[in-house]
N, C-alpha and C positions, 0 to 999 in steps of 0.2 A: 920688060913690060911691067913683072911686077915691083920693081923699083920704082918706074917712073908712077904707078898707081898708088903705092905707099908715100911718094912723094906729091903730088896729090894731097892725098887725104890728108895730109903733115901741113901742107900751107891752107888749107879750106879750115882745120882744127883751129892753128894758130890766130885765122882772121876770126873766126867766132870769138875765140878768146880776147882779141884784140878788141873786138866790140861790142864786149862784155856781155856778147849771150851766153856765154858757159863757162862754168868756175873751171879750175884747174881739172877735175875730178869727170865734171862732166864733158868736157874737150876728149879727155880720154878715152872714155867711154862711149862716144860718139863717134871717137876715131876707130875703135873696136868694131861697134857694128857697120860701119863702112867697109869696113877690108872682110868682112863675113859675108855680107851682100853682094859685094865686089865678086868674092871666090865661089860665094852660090849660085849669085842668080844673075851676075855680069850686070852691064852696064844702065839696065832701065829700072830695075828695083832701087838701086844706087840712083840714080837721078831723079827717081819719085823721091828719097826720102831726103836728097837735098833739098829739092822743091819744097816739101815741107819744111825743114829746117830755114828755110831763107822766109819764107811764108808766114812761118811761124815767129822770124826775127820784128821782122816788117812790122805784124801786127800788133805783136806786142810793144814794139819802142811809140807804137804809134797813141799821140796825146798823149803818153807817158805822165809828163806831167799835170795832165787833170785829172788820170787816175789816181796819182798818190793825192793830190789834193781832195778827193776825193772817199779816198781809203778803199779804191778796189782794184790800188795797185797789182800785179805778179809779186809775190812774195821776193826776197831779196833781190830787189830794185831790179826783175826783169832778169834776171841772170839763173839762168838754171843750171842742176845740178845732173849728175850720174841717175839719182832717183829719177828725174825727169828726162834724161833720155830712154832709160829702161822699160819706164813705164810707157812711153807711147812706143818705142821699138820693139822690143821684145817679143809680141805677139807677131808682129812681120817677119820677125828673125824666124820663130817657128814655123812657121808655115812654110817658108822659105826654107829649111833643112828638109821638110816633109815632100816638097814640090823636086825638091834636087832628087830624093830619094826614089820619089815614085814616076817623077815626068806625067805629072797629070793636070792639064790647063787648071780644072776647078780648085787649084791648088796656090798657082797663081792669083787668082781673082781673091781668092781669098787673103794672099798677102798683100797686096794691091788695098782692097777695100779697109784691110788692118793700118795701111798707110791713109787711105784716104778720111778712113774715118777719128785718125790725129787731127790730120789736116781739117778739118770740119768741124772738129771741137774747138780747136785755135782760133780759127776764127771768128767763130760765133764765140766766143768767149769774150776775147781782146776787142773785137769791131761792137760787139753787142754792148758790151760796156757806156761804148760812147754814142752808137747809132739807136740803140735799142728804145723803145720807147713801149712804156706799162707791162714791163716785164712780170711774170706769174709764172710760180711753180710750176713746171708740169705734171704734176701727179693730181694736184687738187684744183691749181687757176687759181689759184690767192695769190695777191698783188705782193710781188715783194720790191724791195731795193735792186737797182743793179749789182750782178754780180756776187749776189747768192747762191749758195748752192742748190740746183735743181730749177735755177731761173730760166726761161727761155721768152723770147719777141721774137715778134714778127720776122723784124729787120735780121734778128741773129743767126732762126734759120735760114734766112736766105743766105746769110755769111756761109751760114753751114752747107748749103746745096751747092755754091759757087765749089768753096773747096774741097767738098769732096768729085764733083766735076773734073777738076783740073787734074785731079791724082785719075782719074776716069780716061781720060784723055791715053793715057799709057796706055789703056788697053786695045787700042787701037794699034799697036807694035807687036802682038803678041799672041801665038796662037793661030787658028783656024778659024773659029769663031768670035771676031774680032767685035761687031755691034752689041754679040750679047755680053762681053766682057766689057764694056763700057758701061754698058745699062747698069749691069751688076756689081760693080764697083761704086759707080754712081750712089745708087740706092744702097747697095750695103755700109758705105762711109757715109749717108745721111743719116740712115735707120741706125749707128752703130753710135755718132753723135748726139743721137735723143737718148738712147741708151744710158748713155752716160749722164744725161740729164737725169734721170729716172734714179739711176744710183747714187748721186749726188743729192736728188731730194727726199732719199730714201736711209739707205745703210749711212752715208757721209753726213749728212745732218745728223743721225744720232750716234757716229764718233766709231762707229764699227770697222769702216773703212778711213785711207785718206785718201786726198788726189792720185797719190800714184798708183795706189791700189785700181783706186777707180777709170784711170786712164788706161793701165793694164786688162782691167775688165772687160770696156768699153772698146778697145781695139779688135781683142782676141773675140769678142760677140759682134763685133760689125764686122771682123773675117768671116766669121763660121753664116752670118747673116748673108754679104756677098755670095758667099760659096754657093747657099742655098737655093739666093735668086737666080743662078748662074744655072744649078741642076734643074733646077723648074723652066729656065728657059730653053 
């Protein structure tokens, strides 16, 4: 089994690479926290974080070229790296070693929401770009360009509620208390996506942080955010 899993994760790497979502580096590193997830948390963590990853292809190839025409392309023409898997993974992977450890639902929910709220920046990102209309900082409401950092529309959040929804949806496999893990995933991958807004129009505009920092941020507080809603419910 663990063969045919590694083999798996060996032809899903290769297809990324073949369509040029991920350099050499970050194939790799994608294929790493696959087979961690895989050996942690079995097969629905792993299918969340495919889900984003395919999600996150989609969104991003999409209008591709009126974003560069534009200049609010994804940095190297859409193709990301190790830094960019790490930074939205990484905070799931934690959580994920801590849930293995302890077998505590709100542990789950918390990696979950850490998935859900990648997923919710992606797409309000990528979709907000082109759907967004009088985009404004979140921290102040001054009108900026699309695809500034700490820009949010209308349109984006709803990008963002859909995807963290979907990553939501898992929790409906899992657990005892399956409604409230949905809610709480839900809401912590929305709430964990403004987050991220907030540091991007905050520490990332004045240079202190970057994306991946900020993606790492933003994950690991839309976990710890889920968790919470998850204990109150």
């Amino acid at each position: 089994m663990d063969t045919i899993i590694i083999a798996i994760i060996g032809i899903l790497g290769v297809m990324a690479y073949k369509l040029r979502a991920l350099d050499g580096k970050g194939t790799l590193a994608a294929a790493l926290l696959g087979v961690f997830t895989l050996e942690l948390g079995g097969i629905y963590p792993f299918l969340a974080l495919l889900t984003f990853v395919i999600f996150g292809i989609l969104a991003t190839k999409y209008h591709f070229s009126e974003k560069i025409k534009r200049g609010i392309a994804q940095e190297g023409k859409g193709i990301r790296s190790w830094r960019n898997v790490f930074g939205n993974g990484l905070a799931a992977l934690i959580f994920l070693i801590i849930e293995y450890h302890t077998k505590q639902d709100i542990f789950w929910v918390a990696t979950f929401s850490a998935i859900a709220t990648a997923n919710a920046d992606t797409l309000a990102s990528e979709l907000g770009k082109i759907w967004g209309k009088h985009p404004r900082i979140i921290t102040t409401l001054e009108p900026v360009s699309p695809g500034e950092d700490g820009a949010v529309s209308l349109q984006g959040e709803v990008a963002a509620l859909v995807g963290a929804s979907v990553i939501g949806l898992f929790g409906l496999f899992l657990g005892q208390n399956r409604i409230e893990m949905l809610v709480a995933v839900t809401l912590g991958g929305f709430l964990g996506c403004n987050v991220d807004s907030v540091i991007g129009a905050t520490l990332e505009r004045k240079e202190l942080v970057n994306n991946h920092h900020t993606n790492f941020l933003a994950t690991l507080l839309g976990g710890i955010t889920g968790a919470l809603i998850f204990f109150l419910l």
